[in-house]
Structure formats: C-alpha cells, structure tokens
Phi, psi and omega in degrees: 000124160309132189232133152225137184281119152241117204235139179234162171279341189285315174258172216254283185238307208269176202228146184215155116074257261224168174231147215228087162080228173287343187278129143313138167222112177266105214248145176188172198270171198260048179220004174266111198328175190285284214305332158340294196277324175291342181303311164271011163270335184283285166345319195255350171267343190274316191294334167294332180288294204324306202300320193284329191274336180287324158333311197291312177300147179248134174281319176340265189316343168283286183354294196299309167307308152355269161352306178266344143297310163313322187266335195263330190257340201245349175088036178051014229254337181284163173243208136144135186315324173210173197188090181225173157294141167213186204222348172273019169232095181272357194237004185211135183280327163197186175201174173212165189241095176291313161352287208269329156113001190284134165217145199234128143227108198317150169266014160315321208274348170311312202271323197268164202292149173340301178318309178294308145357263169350298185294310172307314168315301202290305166317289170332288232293264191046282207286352131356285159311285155245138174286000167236184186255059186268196195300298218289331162296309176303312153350314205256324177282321155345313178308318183291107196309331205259301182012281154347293208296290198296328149330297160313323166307278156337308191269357188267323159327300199280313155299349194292314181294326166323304191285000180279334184281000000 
C-alpha cells in the first residue's frame, strides 16, 4: 500500500487517515517524532485493511451457509433476524443475541479454513436453541463432526495471538 505523509502546522495532536484511489494519505502534526508517527501509521493501515477486507466479505453468503448449517444439523428448524460480519470482535470469533435473534461473526474467521467457519457458525446458530454452554448445547454443537477439530484450532489461534502481544 502506498502512504503519503502530510504534515501540517495547523494541526495539533491527531494524527487521520483515509484512502484517496489506492494511496493511504496520511495527515499528522509537523512537531510528531518520526517513530511516533510510524507507530500510528502501522496502527491506521491494519484498520483500513480490516474495513476494506470486512467490506469484501458478503453477509449474503454467511446468511447463505447459515442456512445450510441449519438445514444440515437443526433440521431447518431455526429462525433469527440478521447474520452479518463484523469487524469489533478481537477477542470473540462470533456471538448471538438469542432474544434478538442477531449473530455476529467476526472477521478475523475470513482468513481461517472453512471447516472453522462452519464450527462457529454451527456454535451461534446453538445458542438459539440454548443460550448457555451447558450439556444440551454442546450436545447441539456435537451434531458437527469437526467440533474438536475446530476448537483445538480456535484455541491455538488464540494462543498464537497472545504471545504477539
């Protein structure tokens, strides 16, 4: 990605932004050290990749896998009102608001194989049925053959991202 730095007198503390075709344009103040500034440029391209890649993703095509997870573990039996990508959950691969009928899935889960997709998904739609992690949910997350598998992933995942922090 291109970056080009524009430093002004005019501003003060913040540092923005935006992408202008392919070039990042990067605006900050002209009294902020190099290392400052490279710190919060690395910081302002990982949210823009995140946005352009979340962008990229179709809630359609979850919808549709949904579905077909629906159809394949629940018998087709579940309902709920939306089922989109997001881009605020660093710390959970999805959720659901059974109330409300809302599933959430991050898009971190873009980048990892399908199967893992699948399992999260198959975990959401669950908590539908039941809202807690009790026998009878695991139970329900279990009809998915991968279960394990995709945990042990998920959870390696998880370390993996720790030891970067």
């Amino acid at each position: 990605m291109e970056i080009k730095v524009i430093r002004s007198a005019r501003r003060r503390k913040t540092i923005s932004a935006r992408m202008e075709g392919d070039v990042m344009v990067v605006r900050a103040p002209v009294h902020i050290s190099d290392d400052e500034l490279n710190r919060a440029i690395e910081n302002l391209k990982a949210r823009i990749q995140r946005r352009q890649q979340a962008r990229e993703l179709s809630d359609a095509d979850l919808e549709q896998r949904a579905q077909e997870l629906n159809r394949r573990y629940f018998d087709g039996q579940l309902r709920w009102r939306s089922i989109r990508w997001v881009t605020n959950q660093n710390k959970r691969f999805g959720s659901c608001t059974p109330s409300r009928g809302t599933i959430r899935i991050s898009h971190r889960l873009a980048a990892m194989p399908a199967w893992v997709l699948d399992y999260v998904l198959v975990h959401e739609l669950a908590h539908l049925v039941e809202p807690n992690h009790g026998p009878r949910f695991w139970a329900l997350v279990n009809r998915y053959p991968r279960t394990e598998r995709a945990r042990g992933y998920l959870m390696a995942v998880g370390m993996e991202e720790e030891s970067e922090q």
